[in-house]
C-alpha positions in Angstrom: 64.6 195.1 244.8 62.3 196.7 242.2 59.5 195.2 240.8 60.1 195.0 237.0 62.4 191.8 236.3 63.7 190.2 232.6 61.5 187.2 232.1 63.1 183.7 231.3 63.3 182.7 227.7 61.3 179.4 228.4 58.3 181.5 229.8 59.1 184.6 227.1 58.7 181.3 224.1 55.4 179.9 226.0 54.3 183.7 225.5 55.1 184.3 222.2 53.5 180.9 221.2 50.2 182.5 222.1 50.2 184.6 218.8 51.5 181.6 216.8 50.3 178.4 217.8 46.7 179.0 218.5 45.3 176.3 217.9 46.9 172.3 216.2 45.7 173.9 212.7 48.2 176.9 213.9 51.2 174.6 213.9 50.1 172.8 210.4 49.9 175.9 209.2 53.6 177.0 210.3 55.1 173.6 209.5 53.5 173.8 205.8 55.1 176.9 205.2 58.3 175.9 206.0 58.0 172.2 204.0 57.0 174.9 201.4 59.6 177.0 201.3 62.2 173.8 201.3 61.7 173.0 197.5 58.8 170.5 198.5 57.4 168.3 195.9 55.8 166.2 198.4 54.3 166.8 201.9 52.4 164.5 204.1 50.8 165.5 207.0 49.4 163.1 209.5 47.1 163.5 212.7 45.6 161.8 216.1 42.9 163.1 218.0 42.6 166.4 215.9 46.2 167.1 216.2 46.1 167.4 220.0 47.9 164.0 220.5 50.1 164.1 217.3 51.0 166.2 214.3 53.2 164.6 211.8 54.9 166.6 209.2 56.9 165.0 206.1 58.5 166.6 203.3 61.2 165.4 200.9 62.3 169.4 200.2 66.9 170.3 200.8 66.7 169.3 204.6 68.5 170.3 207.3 72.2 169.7 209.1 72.7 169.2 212.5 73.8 173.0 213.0 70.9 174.0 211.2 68.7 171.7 213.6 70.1 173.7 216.7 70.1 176.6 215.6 66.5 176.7 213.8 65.2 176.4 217.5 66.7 179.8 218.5 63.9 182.7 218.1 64.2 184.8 215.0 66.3 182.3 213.6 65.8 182.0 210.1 67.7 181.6 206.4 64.6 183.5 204.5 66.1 187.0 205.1 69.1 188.5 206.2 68.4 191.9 206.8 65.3 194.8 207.4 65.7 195.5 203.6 64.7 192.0 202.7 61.4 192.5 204.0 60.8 194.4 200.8 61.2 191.4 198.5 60.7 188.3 200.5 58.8 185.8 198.5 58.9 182.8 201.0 55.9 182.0 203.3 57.9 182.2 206.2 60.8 184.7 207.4 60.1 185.3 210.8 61.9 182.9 212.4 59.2 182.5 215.3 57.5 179.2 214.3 59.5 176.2 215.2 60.7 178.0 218.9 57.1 178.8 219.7 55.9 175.4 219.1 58.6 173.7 220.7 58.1 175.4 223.9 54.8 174.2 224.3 54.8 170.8 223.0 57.2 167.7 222.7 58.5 168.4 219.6 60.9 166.0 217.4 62.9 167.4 214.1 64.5 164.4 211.7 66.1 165.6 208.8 68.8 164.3 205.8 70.3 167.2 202.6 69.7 165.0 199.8 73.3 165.2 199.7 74.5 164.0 203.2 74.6 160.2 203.9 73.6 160.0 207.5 70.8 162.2 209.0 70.1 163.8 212.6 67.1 163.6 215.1 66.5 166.5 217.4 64.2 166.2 220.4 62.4 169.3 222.7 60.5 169.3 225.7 58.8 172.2 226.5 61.6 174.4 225.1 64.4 172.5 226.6 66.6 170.3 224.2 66.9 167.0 225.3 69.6 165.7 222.8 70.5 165.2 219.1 71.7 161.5 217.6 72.3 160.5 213.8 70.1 158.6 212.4 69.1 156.7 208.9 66.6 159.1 207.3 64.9 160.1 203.9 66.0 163.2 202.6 63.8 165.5 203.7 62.8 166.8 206.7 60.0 165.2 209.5 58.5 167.1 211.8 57.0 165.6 214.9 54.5 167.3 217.2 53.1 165.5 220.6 51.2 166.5 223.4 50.2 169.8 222.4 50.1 172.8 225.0 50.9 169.6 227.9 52.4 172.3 230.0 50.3 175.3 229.4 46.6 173.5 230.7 45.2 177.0 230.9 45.6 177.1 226.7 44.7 173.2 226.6 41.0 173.8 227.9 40.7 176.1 225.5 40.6 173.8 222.6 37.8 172.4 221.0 36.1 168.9 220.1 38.7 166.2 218.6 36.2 166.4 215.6 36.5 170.3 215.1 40.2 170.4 215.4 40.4 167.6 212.6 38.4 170.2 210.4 40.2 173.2 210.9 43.2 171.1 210.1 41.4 170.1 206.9 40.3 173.3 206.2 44.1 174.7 206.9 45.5 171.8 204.2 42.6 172.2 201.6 43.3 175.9 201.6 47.4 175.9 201.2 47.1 173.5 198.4 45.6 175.5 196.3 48.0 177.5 195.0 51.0 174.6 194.9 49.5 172.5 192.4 53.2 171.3 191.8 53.2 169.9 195.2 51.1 166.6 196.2 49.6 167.2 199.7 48.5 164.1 201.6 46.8 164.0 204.9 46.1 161.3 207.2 44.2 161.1 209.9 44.2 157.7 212.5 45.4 155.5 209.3 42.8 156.8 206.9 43.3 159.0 204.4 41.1 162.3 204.1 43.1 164.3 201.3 45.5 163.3 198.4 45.7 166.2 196.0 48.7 164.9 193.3 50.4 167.6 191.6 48.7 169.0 188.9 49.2 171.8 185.7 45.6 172.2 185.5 44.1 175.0 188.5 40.6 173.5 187.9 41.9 169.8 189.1 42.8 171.3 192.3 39.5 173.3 192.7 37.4 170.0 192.0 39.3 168.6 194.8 38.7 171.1 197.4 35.6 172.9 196.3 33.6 169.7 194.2 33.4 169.0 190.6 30.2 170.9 189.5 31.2 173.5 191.0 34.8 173.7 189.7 33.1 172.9 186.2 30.7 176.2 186.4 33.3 178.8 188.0 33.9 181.8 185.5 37.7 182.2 184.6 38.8 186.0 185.0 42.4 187.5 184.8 43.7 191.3 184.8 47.0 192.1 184.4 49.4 194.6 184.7 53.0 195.9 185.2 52.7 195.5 188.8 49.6 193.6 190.0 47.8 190.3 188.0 44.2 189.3 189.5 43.4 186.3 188.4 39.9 185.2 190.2 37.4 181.7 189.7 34.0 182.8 190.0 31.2 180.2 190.7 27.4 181.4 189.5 25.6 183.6 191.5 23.2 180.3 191.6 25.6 178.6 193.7 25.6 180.9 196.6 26.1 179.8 200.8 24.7 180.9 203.2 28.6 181.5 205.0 31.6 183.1 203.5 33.9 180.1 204.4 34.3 179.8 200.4 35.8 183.2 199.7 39.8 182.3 199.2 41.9 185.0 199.1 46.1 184.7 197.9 48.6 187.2 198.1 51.8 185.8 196.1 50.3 182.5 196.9 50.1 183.2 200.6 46.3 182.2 202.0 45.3 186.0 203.6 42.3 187.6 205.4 41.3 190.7 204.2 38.0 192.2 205.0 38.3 195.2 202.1 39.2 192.4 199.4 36.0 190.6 200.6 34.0 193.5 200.4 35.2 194.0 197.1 34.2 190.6 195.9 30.7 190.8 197.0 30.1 194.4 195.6 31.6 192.8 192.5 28.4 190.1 192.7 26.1 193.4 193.7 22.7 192.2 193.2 23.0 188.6 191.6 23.2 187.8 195.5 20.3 187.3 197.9 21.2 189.5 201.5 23.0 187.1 203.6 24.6 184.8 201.0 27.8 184.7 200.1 29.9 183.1 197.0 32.5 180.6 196.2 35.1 182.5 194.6 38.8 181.5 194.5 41.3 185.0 193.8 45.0 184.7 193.1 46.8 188.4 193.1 50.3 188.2 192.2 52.2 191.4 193.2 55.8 192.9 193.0 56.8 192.1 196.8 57.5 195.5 197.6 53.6 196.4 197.5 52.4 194.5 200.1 53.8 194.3 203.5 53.4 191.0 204.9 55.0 191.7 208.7 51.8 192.8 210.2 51.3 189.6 212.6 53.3 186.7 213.9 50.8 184.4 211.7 51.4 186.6 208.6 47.6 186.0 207.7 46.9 189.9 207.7 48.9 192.2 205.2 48.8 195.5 204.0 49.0 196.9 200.3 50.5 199.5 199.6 48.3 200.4 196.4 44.9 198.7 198.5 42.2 201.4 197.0 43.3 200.9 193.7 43.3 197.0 194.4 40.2 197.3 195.6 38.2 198.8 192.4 40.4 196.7 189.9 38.9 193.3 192.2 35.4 195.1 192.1 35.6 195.8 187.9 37.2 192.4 187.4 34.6 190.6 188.8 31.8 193.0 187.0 33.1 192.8 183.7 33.2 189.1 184.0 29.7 188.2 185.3 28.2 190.9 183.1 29.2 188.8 180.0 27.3 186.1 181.6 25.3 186.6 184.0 22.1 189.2 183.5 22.2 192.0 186.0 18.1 192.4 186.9 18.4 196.3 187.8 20.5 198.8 186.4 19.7 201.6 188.4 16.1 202.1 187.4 13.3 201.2 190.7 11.4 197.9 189.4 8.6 200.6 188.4 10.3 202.6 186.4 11.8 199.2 184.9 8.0 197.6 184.6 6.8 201.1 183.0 9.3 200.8 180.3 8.9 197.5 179.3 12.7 197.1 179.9 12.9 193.8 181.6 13.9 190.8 178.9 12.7 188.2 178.2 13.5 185.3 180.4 14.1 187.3 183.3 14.7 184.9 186.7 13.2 186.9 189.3 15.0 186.4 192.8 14.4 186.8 196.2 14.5 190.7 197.5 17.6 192.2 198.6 15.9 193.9 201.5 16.2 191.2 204.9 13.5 190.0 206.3 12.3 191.7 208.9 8.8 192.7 209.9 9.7 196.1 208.7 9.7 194.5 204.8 6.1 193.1 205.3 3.9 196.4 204.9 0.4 196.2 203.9 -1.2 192.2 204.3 -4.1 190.5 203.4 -6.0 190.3 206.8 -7.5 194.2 208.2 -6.8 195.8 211.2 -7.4 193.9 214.5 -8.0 190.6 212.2 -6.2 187.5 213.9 -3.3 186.3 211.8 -4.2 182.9 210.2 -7.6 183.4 209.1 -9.4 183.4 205.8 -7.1 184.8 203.1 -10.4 186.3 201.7 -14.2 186.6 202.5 -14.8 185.4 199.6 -13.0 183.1 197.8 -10.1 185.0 195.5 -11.0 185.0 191.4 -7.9 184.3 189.6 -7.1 186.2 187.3 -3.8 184.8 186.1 0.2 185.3 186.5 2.1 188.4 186.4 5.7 187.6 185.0 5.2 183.8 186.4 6.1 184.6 189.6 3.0 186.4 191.3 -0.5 185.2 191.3 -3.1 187.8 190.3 -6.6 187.7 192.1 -10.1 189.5 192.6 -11.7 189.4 195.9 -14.5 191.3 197.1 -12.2 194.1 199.0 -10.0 194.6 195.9 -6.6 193.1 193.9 -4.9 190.3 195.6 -0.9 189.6 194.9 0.2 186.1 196.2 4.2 185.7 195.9 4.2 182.1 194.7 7.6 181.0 195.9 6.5 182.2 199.0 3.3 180.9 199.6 4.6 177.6 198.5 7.1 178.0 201.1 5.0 178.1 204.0 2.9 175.4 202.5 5.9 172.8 202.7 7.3 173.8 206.2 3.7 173.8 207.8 3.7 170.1 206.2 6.9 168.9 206.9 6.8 169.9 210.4 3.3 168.4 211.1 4.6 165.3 209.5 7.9 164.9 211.8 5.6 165.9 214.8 3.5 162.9 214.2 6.3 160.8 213.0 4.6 160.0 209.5 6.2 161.3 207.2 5.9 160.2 203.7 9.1 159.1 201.7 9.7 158.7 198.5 12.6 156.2 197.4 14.3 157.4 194.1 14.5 154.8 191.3 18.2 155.6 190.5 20.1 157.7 193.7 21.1 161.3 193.1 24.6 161.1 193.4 26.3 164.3 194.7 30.0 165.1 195.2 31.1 166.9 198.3 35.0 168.4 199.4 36.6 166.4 201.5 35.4 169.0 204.7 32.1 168.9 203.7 32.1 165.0 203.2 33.1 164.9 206.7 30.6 167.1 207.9 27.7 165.2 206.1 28.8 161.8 207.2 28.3 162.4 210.5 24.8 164.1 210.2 23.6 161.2 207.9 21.8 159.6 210.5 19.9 162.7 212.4 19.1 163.9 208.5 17.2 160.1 208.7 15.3 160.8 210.9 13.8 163.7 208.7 13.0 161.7 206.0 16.5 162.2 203.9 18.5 159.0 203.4 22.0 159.2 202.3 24.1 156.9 201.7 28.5 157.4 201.3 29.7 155.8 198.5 33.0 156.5 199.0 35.4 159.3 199.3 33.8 162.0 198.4 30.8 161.1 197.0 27.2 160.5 198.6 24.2 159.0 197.0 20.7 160.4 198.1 18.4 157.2 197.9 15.5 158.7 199.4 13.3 162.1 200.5 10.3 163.5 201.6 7.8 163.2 199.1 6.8 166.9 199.0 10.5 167.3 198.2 10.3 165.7 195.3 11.3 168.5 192.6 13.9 170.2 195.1 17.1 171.3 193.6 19.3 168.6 195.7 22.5 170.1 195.5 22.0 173.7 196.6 19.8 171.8 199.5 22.3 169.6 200.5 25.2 172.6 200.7 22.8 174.6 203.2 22.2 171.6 205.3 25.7 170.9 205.5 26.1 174.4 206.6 23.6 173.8 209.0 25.0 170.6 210.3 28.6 172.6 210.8 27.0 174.6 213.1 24.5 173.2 214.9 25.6 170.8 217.5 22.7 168.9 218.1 20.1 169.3 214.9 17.2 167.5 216.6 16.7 170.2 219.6 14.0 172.9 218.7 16.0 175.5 216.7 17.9 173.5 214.1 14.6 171.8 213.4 13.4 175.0 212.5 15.9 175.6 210.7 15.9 172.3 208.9 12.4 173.2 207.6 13.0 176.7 206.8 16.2 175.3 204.4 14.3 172.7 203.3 10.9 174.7 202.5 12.6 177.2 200.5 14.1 174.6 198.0 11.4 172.3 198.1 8.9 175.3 196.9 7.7 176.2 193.3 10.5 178.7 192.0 10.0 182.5 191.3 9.2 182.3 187.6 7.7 179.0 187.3 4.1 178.8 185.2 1.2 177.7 186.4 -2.2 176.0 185.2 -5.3 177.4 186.7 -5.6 174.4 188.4 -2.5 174.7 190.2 -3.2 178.4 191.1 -6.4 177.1 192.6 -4.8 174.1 194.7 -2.2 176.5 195.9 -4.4 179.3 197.4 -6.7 176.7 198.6 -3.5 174.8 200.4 -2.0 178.5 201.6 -5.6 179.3 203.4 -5.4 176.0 205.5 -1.7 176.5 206.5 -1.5 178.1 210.8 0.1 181.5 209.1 -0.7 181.9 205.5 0.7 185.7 205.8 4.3 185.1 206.2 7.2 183.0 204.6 9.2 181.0 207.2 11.5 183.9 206.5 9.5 186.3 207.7 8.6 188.0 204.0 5.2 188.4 203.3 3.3 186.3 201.7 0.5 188.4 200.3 -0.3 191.9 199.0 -3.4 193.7 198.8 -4.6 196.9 197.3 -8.2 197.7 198.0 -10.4 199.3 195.5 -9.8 202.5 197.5 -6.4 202.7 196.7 -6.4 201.3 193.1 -9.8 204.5 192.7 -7.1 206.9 194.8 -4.1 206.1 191.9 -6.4 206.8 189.2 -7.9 210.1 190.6 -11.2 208.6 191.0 -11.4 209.5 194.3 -9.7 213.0 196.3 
């Protein structure tokens, strides 16, 4: 007997659920689709235990009759398409016909569905990929979908999954995400009898990106749209301002479908070009609507990865798009010119918000510091103390020493001030709040409300009470006193992100990383004046800090040029 044999369809299905059903967002995901492509106006999607006990799928869209419920569990059964040439126009989410078998064979799977025109309904039930029967039963129209026990056969894919908690977010995520373009469908989600999303059908785009991305942002996105015969961009652009430090808010849809695409996200950010710090990324929402024949969307089983036909040319219209509309908005702070050639011209206007560099920070970025060769880092900024001389463009402090001029990045020396203060505070467990009169109430997406609920006690201990007033708003009642004048929104995004990947934020590490978040907003801002007296406080505080060179980033803090160098420019010296 030789040694190549047919497998069985039951262990061929288990396969081929591997590329499908990764994960109990996976099967959301599939099941939305097909609620999607039934005529849908409503779908309600329930969970326990992150979707690894149950997934609970109800539409009210044409339903299904009892052939149709035996036959939709045969692979590559499907009434999208009918033949290789429909591939070139299908509009549907799904066509494959791959989702329902794969899931069945690794789950207990049920399927009750009623046409709104049948009087009686069926119930299917699946075991592992084997039918166990069919009965009529009194049902809605519409079609449930029940998933249990996810991957109970397959334990080697079980271990795999991750915390009840991150499931539940992925599926959140997955919801929040497919919504978006269907804003005449209302999308509910429950999860152990509570309710974590309601989205009801909407006209207006901007209702459904409060919902999922938060009001103030949603108010302050930039509307852009390009059209032509073939291809329509239409893209939301939130300010530069409102930058994360992860790209999980860069939404992508092809003909409505949620896609990954790394050449559109490239595109997007080179669109931003420099009104973005290195390493953050933006919240941007793009819809491209395309003749179907342009894109080809049977690349992979998950149909999350396409191809364009016309993708270079998609590219640079995405890239212009998003140029043309920040330019009428937002100032661009170099237009080719180096920042001397800029300051030598007196081009820079008035107003202008410097930023932090593009350059990362990395010891390489430091060059020349305050201290001499051999001098141990931490000690005296200057021999003697620094004469101030005043503030160049609000954002640098100008001094005289004895060895020559003195450049003190503001922002940046503040920076350090804060962390070195906050962290000697939490290490002596004395640090000094400061209650607010009337909380600072701040409105989160349902993900991020999550997210933030659960951290609200380890941020306690750090001095940051929050409170949850309810759905998706949080009130911040109290802070750190040398917080004060922070900008609380932009802090409490990057400590969300923080929380959402840290699993414990108390061990060494994220407490770093708490600080260095927290230092940077808490710190005078690039372009902020300052009294003389305030200069003076702020050297003085920088020279008692442990490492008065350096940011918590890494950038440096200071610049010197000695007297040599300044003689040397000016040809006093060969």
């Amino acid at each position: 007997m030789g040694a190549i044999r047919i497998l069985s369809e039951q262990v061929a299905s288990q396969i081929a659920a591997g590329e499908v059903v990764e994960r109990p967002a996976s099967v959301v995901r599939e099941l939305l689709d097909n609620s999607i492509d039934a005529a849908s106006t409503r779908i309600t999607v329930r969970m326990e235990a992150g979707g690894k006990r149950l997934i609970r799928v109800s539409d009210n869209g044409v339903g299904m009759e009892r052939d149709d419920l035996l036959l939709c569990l045969e692979r590559h059964a499907t009434s999208k398409i009918k033949s290789a040439s429909d591939l070139a126009t299908v509009n549907t989410l799904g066509f494959r016909g791959e989702a329902l078998p794969s899931i069945s064979s690794v789950s207990r799977l049920t399927i009750t569905s009623r046409p709104a025109d049948q009087l009686v309904g069926y119930r299917l039930r699946v075991e592992g990929g084997k039918l166990k029967g069919i009965e009529e039963t009194g049902t809605p129209a519409g079609t449930i979908i029940e998933v249990k026990n996810l991957f109970y056969n397959v334990p080697a894919r079980k271990k795999f999954l991750k915390t009840t908690k991150t499931e539940a977010d992925h599926i959140i995520q997955t919801v929040s995400r497919m919504a978006l373009p269907f804003m005449d469908i209302h999308f509910r989600l429950d999860e152990d009898g509570k309710t974590i999303i309601n989205l009801a059908a909407s006209r207006d785009e901007r209702n459904r990106l409060s919902a999922l991305l938060g009001g103030k942002v949603a108010a302050a996105m930039e509307e852009v749209c390009d059209e032509s015969a073939e291809i329509t961009i239409k893209a939301y652009l939130a300010p530069p301002e409102m930058s994360r430090s992860r790209g999980d808010k860069i939404l992508i849809y092809a003909n409505r479908r949620n896609i990954r695409d790394r050449s559109l996200t490239r595109a997007i950010i080179e669109g931003y070009g420099q009104r973005l710090m290195k390493g953050r990324y933006p919240q941007v929402v793009v819809f491209i609507s395309m003749t179907p024949s342009l894109i080809d969307l049977n690349v992979h089983p998950t149909k999350q990865e396409v191809r364009f036909s016309q993708q270079r040319f998609l590219y640079q219209r995405l890239v212009a798009s998003i140029q043309s509309a920040l330019g009428q908005k937002y100032h661009v702070p170099w237009d080719g010119l180096d920042s001397r050639e800029r300051f030598q011209s007196g081009e820079l206007p008035a107003g202008f918000d410097m930023a932090e560099p593009a350059a990362g920070y990395t010891g390489e970025a430091i060059g020349t510091v305050l201290e001499g060769e051999g001098q141990a880092p931490g000690s005296a900024l200057t021999k003697e103390g620094p004469q101030i001389l005043g503030q160049l463009r609000n954002t640098y402090i100008l001094c005289q020493t004895s060895e020559g001029l003195l450049m003190v990045d503001q922002h940046a020396a503040h920076e350090r001030i804060v962390y070195e203060t906050l962290q000697k505070s939490l290490k002596e467990s004395r640090v000094e709040i400061q209650p607010f009169l009337i909380p600072y109430k701040v409105e989160l997406p349902p993900r991020e409300g999550r997210i933030l609920q659960d951290g609200i006690d380890a941020l306690k201990e750090f001095g940051l009470e929050i409170e949850h007033f309810g759905g998706g708003t949080f009130l911040l009642r109290s802070v750190p006193t040398i917080l004060l004048d922070a900008q609380w929104e932009e802090l409490v995004s990057d400590l969300i992100s923080m929380l959402a990947e840290e699993k414990d934020i108390r061990n060494e590490e994220a407490l770093d990383r708490f600080l260095t978040i927290s230092a940077c907003h808490g710190a005078i801002r690039a372009g902020q004046r300052l009294s003389q007296s305030e200069m003076t406080l702020l050297l003085d505080q920088l020279e008692d800090t442990d490492l008065p060179t350096n940011c918590p980033h890494g950038r440096p803090v200071t610049k010197k040029f000695s007297f040599y160098e300044i003689e040397k420019m000016f040809k006093r010296v060969v």
